[in-house]
N, C-alpha and C positions, 0 to 999 in steps of 0.2 A: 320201405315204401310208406310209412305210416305217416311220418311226416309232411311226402309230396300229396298223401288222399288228404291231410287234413288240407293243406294250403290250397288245393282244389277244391274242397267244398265250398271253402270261404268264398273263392272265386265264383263256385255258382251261386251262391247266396245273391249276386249283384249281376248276376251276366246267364242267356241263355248257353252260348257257344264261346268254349275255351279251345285256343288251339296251342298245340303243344310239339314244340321243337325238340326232335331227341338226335343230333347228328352224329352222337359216337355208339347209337340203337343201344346206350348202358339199358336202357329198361323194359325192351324189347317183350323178355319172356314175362318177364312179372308182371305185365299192364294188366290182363285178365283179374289179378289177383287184388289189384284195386277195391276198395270200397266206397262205390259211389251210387246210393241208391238214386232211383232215378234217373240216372244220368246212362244216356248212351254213347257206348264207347266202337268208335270207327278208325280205322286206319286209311291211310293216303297212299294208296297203290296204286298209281295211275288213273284214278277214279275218280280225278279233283272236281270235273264237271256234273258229275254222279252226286259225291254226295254235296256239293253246292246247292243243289236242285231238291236233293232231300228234306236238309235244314232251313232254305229257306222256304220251297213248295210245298213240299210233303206234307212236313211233319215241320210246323210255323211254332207248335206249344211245344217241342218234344229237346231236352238240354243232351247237347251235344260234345262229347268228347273227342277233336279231331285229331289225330298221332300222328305224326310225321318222323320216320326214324330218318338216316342218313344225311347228305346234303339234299340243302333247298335251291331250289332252281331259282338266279336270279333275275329279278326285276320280271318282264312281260313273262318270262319261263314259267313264273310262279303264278298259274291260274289261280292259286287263293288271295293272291295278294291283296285284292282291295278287303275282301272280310279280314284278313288276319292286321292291318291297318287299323280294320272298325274295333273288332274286339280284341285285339291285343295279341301276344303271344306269350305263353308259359313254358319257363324252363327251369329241366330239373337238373342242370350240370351243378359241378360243387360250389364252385362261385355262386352261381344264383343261392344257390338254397343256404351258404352261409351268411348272404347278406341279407337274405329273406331272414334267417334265424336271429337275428344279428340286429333287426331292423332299421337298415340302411339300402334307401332307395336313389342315393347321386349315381350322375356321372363319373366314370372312373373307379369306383369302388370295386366291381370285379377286376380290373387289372394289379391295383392292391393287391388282391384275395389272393389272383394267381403268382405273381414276383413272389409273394411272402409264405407260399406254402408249410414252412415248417411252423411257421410261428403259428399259421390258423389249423393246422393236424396236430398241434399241442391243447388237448384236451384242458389243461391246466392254465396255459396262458390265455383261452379263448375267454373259459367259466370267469378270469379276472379284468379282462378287457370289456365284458358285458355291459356292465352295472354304469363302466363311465360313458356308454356311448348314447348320443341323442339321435334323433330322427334326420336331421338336417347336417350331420356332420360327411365334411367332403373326403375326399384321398390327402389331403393336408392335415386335417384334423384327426384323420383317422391313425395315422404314421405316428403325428403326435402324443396319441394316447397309447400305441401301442408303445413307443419310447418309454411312456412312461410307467407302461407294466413291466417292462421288459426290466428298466431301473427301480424298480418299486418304490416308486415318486406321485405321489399322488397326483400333485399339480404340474400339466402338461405341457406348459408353456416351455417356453424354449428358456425363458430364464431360470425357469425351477430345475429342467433338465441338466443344462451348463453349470449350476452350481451342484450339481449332483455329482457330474462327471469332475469338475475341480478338487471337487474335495476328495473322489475315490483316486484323485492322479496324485495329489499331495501325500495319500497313506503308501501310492503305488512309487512314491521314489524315481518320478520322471519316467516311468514305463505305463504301458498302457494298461490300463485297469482289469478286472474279471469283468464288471459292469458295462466297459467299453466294450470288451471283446463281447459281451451278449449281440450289442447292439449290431460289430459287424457279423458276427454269424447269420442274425437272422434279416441281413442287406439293409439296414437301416442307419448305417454311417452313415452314407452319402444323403440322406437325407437330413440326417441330425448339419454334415458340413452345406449343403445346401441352404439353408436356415440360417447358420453362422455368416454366411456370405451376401442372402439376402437382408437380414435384419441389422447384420453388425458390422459389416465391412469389411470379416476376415476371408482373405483370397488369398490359397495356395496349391500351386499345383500338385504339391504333395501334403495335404494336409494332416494334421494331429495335433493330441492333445498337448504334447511338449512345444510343437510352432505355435499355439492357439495360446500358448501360456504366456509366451516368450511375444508376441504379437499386442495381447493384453494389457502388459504391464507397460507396454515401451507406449502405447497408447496412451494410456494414465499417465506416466514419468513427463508425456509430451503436451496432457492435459486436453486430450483428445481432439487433435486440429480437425476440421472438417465442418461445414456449417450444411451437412443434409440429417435425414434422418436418421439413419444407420452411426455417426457419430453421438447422437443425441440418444439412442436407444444404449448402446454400448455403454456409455456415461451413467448412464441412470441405474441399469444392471450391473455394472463393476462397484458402484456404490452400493447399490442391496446383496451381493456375492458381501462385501468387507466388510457392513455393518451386521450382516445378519447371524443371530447367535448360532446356524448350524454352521455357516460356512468362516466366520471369521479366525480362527484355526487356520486353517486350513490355506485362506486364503494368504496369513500373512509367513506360512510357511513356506508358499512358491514364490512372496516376493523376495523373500532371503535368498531362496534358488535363483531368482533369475538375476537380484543385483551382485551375486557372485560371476555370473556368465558374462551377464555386459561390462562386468568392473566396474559397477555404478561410482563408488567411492573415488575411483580413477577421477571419472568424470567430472564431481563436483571439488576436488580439491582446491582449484584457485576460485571457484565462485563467492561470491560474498556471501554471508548467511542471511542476510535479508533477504536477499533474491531466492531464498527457498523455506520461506516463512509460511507460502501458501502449498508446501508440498506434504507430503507427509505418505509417496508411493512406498517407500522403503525404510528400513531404521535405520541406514547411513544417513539421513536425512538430519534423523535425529542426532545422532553423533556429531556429524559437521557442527549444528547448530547450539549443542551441548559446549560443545570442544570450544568454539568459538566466543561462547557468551562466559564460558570460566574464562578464556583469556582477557577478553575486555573490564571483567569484576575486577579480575587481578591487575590490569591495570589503571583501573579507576577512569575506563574512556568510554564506561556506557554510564546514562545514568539509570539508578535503582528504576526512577520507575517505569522507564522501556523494558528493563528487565520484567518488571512485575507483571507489566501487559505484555508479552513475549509469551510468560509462561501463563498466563490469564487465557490467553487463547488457543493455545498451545493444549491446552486439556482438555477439549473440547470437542477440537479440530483433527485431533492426533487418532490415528490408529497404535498409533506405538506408545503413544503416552506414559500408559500405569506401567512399561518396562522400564522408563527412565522418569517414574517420577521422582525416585531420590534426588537423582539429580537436577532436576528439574524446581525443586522446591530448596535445596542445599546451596542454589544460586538465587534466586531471588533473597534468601535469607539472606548469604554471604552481600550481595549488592547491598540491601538495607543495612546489614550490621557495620560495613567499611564506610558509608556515608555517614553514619551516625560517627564510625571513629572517628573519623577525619572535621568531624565538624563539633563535636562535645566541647562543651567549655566545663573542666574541673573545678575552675576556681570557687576557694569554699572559706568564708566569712566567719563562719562559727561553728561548733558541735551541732546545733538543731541545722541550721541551714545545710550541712553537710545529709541528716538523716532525710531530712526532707527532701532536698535535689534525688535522694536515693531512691526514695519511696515515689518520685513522682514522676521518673524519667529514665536515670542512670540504671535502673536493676534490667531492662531493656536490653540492657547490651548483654548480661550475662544473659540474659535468657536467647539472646541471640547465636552467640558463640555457642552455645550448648545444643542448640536447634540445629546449628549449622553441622557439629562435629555428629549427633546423630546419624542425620543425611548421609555425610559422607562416609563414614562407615558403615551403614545399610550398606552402601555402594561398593564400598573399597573391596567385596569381594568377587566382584562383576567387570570392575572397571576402575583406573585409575587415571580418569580423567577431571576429576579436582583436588588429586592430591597437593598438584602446583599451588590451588589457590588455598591448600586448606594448610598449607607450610605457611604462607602470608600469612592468611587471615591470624593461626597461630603468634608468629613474631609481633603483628599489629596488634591483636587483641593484649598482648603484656604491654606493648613498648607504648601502647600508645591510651592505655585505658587502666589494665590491674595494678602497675606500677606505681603510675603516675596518680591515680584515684589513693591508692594505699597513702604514698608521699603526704598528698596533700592531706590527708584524713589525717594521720600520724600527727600533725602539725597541730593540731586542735587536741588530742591525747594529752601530750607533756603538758599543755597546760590545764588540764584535768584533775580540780580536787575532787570532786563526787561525779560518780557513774551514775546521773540522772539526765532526763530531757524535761522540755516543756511542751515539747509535741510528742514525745510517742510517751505511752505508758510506760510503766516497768514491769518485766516479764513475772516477775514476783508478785504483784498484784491482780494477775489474771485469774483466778479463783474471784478474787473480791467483786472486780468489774463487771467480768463475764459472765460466770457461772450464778455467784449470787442472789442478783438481784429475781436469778428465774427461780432459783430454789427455794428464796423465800414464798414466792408468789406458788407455789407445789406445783408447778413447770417440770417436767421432767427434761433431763439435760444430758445430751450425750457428745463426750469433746474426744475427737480423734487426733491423736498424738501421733504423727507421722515423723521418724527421727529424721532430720538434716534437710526437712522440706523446706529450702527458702526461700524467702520471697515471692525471688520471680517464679520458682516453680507454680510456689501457690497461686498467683497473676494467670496463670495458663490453665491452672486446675478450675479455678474458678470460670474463667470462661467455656470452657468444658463441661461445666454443670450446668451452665443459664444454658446451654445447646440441648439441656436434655425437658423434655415436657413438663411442665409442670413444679419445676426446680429454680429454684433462685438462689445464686450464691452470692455475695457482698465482701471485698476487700477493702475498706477504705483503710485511710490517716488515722482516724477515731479507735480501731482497733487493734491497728500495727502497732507491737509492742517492739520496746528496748531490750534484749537479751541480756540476761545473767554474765555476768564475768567471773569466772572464764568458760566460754560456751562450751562445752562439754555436756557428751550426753548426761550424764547422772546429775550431774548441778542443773542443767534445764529443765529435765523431769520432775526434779524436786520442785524448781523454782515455782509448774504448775499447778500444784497442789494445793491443797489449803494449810494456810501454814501461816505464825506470826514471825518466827525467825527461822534460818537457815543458813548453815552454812559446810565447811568441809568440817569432818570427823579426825584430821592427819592421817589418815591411815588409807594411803592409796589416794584411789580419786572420790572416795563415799563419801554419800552427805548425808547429813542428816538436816528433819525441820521439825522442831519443837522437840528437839529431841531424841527423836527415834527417825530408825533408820529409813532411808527413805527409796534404799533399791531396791532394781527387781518390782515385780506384777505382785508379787504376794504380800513384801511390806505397804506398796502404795495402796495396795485392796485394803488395809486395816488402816490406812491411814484416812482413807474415804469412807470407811467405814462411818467414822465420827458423824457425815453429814448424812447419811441413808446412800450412801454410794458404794461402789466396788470397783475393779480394774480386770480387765480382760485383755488376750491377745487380739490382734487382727484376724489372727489364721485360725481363732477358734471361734470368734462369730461369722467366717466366710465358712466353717464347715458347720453351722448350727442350721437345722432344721428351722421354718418361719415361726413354728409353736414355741422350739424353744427359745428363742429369739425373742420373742413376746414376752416370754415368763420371766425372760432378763428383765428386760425394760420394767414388768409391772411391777417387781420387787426392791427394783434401785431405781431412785429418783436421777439417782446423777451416777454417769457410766461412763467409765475412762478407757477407750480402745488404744494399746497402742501396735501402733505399724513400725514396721524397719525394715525396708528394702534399701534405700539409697546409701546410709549410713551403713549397714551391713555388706556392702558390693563395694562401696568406695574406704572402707577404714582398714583397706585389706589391701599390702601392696597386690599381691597377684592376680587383682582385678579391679584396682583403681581408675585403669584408663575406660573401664565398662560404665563409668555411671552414667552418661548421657542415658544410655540404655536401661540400668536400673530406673532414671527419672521418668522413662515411656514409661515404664511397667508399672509404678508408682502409682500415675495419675491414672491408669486402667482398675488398679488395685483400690485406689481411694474411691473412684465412680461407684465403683460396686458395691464398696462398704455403703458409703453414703445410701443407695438403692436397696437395700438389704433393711438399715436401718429406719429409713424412712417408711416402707413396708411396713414396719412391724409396730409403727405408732411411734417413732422416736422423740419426736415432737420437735425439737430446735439439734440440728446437727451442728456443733464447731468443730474445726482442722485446723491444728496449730501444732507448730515443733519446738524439739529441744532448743535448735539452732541454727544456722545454716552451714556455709561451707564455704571452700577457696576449691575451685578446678582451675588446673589446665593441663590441657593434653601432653605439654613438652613437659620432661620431666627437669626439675628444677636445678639449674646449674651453680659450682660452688660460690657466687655472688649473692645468691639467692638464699642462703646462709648463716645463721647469726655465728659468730666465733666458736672456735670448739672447746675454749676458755669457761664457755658462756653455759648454761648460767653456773653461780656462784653463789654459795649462803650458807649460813650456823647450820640451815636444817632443812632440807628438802624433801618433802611426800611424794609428792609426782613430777613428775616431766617427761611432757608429750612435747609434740613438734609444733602449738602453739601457742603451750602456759607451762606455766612450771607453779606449784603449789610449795610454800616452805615457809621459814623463818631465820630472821635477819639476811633477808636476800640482797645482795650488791647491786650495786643501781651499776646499769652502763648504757651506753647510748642507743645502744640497740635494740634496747629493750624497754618496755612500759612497767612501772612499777608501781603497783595499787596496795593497799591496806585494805582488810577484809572490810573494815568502816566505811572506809570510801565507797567501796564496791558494792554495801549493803549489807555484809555477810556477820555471820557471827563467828569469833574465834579470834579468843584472846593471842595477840603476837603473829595473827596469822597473816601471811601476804601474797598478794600475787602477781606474776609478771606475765606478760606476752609481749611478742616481739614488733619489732616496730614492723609498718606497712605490712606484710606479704611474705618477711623473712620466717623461717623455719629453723628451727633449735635441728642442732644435727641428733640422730639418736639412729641406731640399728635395728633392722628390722621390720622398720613400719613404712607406708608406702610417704611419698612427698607430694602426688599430684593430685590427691584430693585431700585437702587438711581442713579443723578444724580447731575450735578451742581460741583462738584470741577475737580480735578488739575490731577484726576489718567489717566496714558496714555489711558485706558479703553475710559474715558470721552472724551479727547481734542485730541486726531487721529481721524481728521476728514476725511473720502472718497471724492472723485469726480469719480463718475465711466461715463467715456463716450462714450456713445452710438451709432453709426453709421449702415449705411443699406447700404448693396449692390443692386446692380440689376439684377445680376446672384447665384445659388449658391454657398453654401459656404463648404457646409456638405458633406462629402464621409461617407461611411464608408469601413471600415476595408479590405485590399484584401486577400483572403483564396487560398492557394494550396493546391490539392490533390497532397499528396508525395507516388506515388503507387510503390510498391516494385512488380514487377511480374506481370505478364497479364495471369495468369491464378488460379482458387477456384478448386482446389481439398482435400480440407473436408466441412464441412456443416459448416464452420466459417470463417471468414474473416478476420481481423484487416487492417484496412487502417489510417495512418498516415495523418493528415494536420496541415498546417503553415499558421498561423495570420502572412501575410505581414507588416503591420502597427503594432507598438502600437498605444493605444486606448488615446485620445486627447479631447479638448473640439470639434475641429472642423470633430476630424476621430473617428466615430462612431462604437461600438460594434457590430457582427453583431452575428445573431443567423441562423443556417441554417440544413436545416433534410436533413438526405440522407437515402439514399436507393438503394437497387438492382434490376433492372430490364428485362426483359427479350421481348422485344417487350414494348407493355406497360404494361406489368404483373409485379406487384411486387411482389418479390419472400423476404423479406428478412425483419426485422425490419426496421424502421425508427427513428432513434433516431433523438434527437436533439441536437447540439452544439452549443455552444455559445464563440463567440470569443470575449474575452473581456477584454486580457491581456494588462496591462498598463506600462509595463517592455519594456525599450528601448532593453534590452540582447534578440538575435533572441533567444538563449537556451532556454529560458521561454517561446516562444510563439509558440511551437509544442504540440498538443495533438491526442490520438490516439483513434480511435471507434470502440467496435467489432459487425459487422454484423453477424445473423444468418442466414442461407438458410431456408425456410418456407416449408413447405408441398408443395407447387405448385410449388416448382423448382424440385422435386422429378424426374418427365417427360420428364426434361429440360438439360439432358446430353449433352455436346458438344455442346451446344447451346454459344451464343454470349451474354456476361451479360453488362451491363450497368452501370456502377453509378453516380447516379443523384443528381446534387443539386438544391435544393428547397428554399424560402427563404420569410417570410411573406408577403404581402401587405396589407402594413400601412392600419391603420384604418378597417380591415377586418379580416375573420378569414379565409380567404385564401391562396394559396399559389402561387408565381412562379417560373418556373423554371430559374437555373442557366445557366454561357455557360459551365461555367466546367463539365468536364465528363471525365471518366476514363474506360476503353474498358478490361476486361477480356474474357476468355474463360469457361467454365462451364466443369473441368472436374475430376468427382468424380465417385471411386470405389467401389463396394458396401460394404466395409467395413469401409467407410469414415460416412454410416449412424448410426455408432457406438462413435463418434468423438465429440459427447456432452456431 
């Protein structure tokens, strides 16, 4: 009773006379026990003109308590009835007093209270329902919050609820959830499907959450036909279910389920894949349109760059995307790499003209093919749907590029008295050029020796670097050195060095420069030594502390790091076909060093290798071959599958035959051969699909990539205009135009940005996302346009002031902030514009 005396007092705080309705006499005995000073407490015993005459005659100052137990007489029966009119009537049934407690005075809320008695005699679920309930909430709102204690969802809307119940029917394997069944225990299904039928359009006579599921998607797959609001609501929420990071899981796990059920894949089979460029309900989607654009690469009947803008938007738009980006990035490549084949002109004029076409165009292709074989291997354990074009791309990339490039390069060799150029340097000089002129100037200089990194790798590494803040790397002509013959590691490393002469020792593949030995971390350390230098591994300055990394640096002027992943994975048959993959891990490996080093004061970073290399994925067949005759001579030291080292070697056609003189080297009687074009010396044991050691531009286009750090940054990115046509939304859609300022560079960055419609801070609208990340200098290519929907909660919002907002990640988080751009409309919509979907 403590509670009904308190909410009576209240009551006379503002009122002389309470009258009080008790029809099931629950409080019969206890009334006496009431505590109500003051207040006189009467009963309704057939006395109604009695004590009328009292409270208002009698006793006009005196506060009256009128009781009334069992039924009230209606209408004229009820002599009280025009007082209990004037001053109201109080009641202490449970409904009343838990909506009293509860502070909810609507219509309809005690029949709530009644239908849902378990849920309001849950002590536990009442204490959590409290806190969300306002003054003004009705029997709609009320069901909705208890939904959403019942789910332990904070947000009550029907959209936070539906994704809540999606994702518990995704874990539940097409059966109805624990969280469901709360719902219908405590009779609030039919409310939850009430909702789905008002707001979304789902109508079923037997409703659930597998029909709801299966209703959904076929909606989306159909692209939601319907121009009322219920399709425009559904639309807006099946896009916040997909994109949003709780439910996206979840969400793309039932469409797996249901395009098994409908046989979506059935479905799309003879469609074109353009006609499903704007889909992306299911991953057969994505397959069709995978499957479809490997077969047009392969046959050379799309061109590259519908491909490039395929997958351009495709990454953006896609929910499935990052599952198929291998492939998705393994086609664009292969489109690029088969145009450039088919359209290359070999033809080569002289030795320089050949290195230079190389340096300036041709290393493209190998870095292509290499990019591509990548890709496809990511893939190839998932999926074998470019193995077709990755068997072409293979036969094309020899028959129509390694072959024929090798041929024509070979043809400029034979008539080779000196292995020099007039445009690249010689690899033997790179101490003098490079390192030098810093070490005079007391520059500290640290050069990364990355074995078999060529060219084009370095082409990719360095754009890689200028992507990082603060980091500038530079490849040009000016630094690109001529490689040592015969590229082999230990003669390249040497070649690095400071050194006046160099050359082989006879003895294996060792060299020596100025004498002494020149293998191995430990000889080159004492050979660096002469200029205040030393030699370290990679793996022992990626495991140095930054202090002792420092104390390297302050002690040696000039520090030789060398790396070996690619050379180490590729010189090995039993993992030759791996090195696209050792060259990923490579340029992850060099970033770091670089990062490390730069840290620690390094001052000028160079990355430059022994050599490069010959890949190809097919393993090389016996035409590919030089004779098994081959080679021949008084005296042989080595022979690998690209040189042979000896004395009085026999000249044959197959092969290039240099003097150590020629070549630059020192060693009296000493000579060397490599085979012509691309041919490989037969020998057991070693692998054939990654070689190195001869004369092919592959091999002897040697990198210098150099390294520098600012002290401010370096990186923008991209600047975005809103191009708004009009300042005022009178239908429930919008299109707003925007313009990528920048093309996208190594140092001006792609930007991605959500927008949205807002109303105060109410968003009223989708949020999509855009990604700006056009690489076209022509401004004509870098406008794209978005169309906003109005949502259910701008319904209210006529002639109001709308907002549009730009949003934009922060790095490292999965947040967001806001932009300064913003664009000012007015909200004004007829009601026949709610028709306009």
């Amino acid at each position: 009773m403590t509670s009904i005396a308190a909410r009576l007092r209240r009551l006379f705080e503002t009122q002389r006379v309470v009258f009080w309705h008790d029809p099931a006499s629950e409080h019969t005995a206890s009334l006496e026990a009431l505590d109500l000073p003051g207040v006189e407490v009467v009963r309704v015993q057939n006395n109604e003109f009695a004590l009328k005459h009292r409270f208002l005659r009698e006793e006009p100052e005196t506060k009256f308590l009128v009781y009334r137990s069992g039924q009230v007489p209606e209408k004229t029966g009820n002599w009280l009835l025009d007082q209990e009119l004037a001053w109201g009537v109080f009641s202490a049934d449970k409904a009343s007093l838990l909506r009293h407690d509860l502070g909810l005075e609507g219509e309809g809320i005690d029949e709530i209270v009644a239908a849902h008695e378990a849920f309001f005699s849950d002590e536990t679920l009442v204490a959590l329902l409290k806190p969300r309930l306002a003054a003004g909430d009705g029997p709609l709102k009320l069901q909705a919050k208890m939904s959403g204690v019942l789910l332990e969802e904070k947000d009550h809307s029907l959209r936070e609820i539906t994704r809540r119940l999606l994702v518990e029917h995704a874990s539940g394997k097409g059966k109805q959830t624990a969280l469901f069944d709360r719902l219908a225990e405590h009779h609030l299904d039919s409310y939850f499907w009430q909702g789905a039928a008002g707001i979304y359009g789902y109508k079923s006579a037997q409703p659930s959450m597998a029909d709801f599921v299966l209703w959904l998607f076929t909606q989306a797959f159909r692209r939601f036909p319907g121009k009322d609001t219920a399709a425009r609501d559904i639309r807006l929420d099946f896009e916040s279910w997909r994109n949003g990071r709780r439910s996206q899981q979840a969400m793309q796990k039932l469409a797996e389920q249901v395009a098994q059920d409908i046989s979506y894949a059935d479905q799309i089979e003879n469609r074109d894949f353009r006609d499903l460029l704007e889909d992306d309900v299911f991953p057969q989607t994505e397959q069709k349109i995978i499957s479809a654009l490997a077969g047009k690469v392969t046959d050379r009947t799309i061109p590259a760059s519908e491909v490039a803008e395929i997958v351009r938007k495709r990454k953006p738009n896609s929910l499935w995307y990052d599952q198929y980006e291998a492939a998705y990035r393994g086609l664009e490549i292969a489109a690029d790499l088969i145009n450039r084949l088919w359209t290359i002109d070999l033809s080569i004029v002289s030795f320089d003209d050949g290195l230079t076409k190389y340096c300036t165009g041709w290393y493209v292709i190998d870095q292509r093919y290499r990019q591509f074989l990548h890709q496809a291997r990511t893939l190839a354990d998932r999926s074998d749907v470019l193995e077709h074009l990755r068997e072409q791309i293979n036969r094309q990339y020899l028959n129509r590029f390694l072959q024929p490039l090798g041929e024509a390069w070979s043809q400029h060799l034979h008539a080779l008295t000196a292995w020099k150029s007039d445009v690249l340097r010689p690899q033997t000089k790179f101490f003098n050029d490079h390192v030098a002129p810093l070490h005079r100037k007391d520059r500290r200089v640290v050069v990364i020796i990355s074995d078999a990194l060529r060219f084009e790798v370095a082409d990719e590494l360095k754009s890689e670097i200028n992507g990082l803040d603060k980091y500038s790397a530079v490849l040009d002509a000016e630094s690109t050195m001529l490689g040592v013959l015969p590229s082999y590691t230990q003669m390249g490393m040497a070649a690095l060095l400071p050194h006046t002469t160099i050359g082989p020792t006879g003895k294996d593949d060792q060299v020596q420069v100025d004498g002494q030995a020149a293998g191995g971390v430990a000889n080159r350390s004492k050979i660096l030594a002469e200029v205040g230098g030393t030699a370290v591994k990679a793996d022992d300055v990626l495991s140095m502390k930054r202090d002792g990394l420092r104390a390297l640096l302050q002690e040696h002027k000039v520090v030789y790091v060398y790396h070996n992943r690619i050379d180490a994975v590729g010189d090995k048959m039993e993992t030759e076909r791996n090195t696209p993959e050792a060259v990923a891990a490579t340029l992850e490996d060099l970033k770091k060093l670089v990062r490390l080093l730069m840290n620690a004061y390094a001052g000028t970073v160079m990355i430059t290798a022994d050599h490069g290399f010959l890949y190809q994925e097919i393993k090389p067949i016996d035409p590919e071959f030089v004779s098994e005759e081959l080679p021949q001579g008084d005296e042989i030291f080595k022979q690998a599958r690209r040189y042979v080292l000896g004395k009085g070697l026999k000249a044959a056609p197959a092969l290039h035959t240099f003097t150590a003189a020629q070549i630059g080297l020192e060693g009296e009687g000493m000579q060397v051969q490599v085979p012509r074009a691309n041919l490989r010396l037969r020998r057991s044991g070693s692998g054939t699909r990654f070689v190195h050691g001869g004369a092919s531009l592959q091999e002897v286009v040697v990198p210098v990539v150099k390294v520098t750090k600012k002290r401010t940054s370096d990186l923008s990115q991209v600047g975005v205009r809103i191009m708004a046509e009009g300042d005022k939304i009178t239908t429930g859609q919008v299109v707003v135009r925007f313009y990528q300022e920048d093309a996208v560079t190594e140092k001006v960055q792609a930007r991605t940005v959500r927008v949205g419609l807002y109303v105060d801070n109410v968003l009223i609208s989708n949020q999509p996302e855009l990604h700006f990340d056009r690489t076209s200098e022509d401004k004509r290519d870098r406008f794209q346009d978005v169309r906003l929907l109005l949502s259910r909660e701008a319904d209210e919002l006529n002639d109001r002031t709308v907002e549009l907002r730009l949003d934009e990640p922060i790095i490292g988080t999965t947040g967001w902030k806001s932009m300064s751009q913003k664009a000012t409309y007015t909200l004004k919509r007829s009601f026949t514009s709610d028709f306009d979907f």
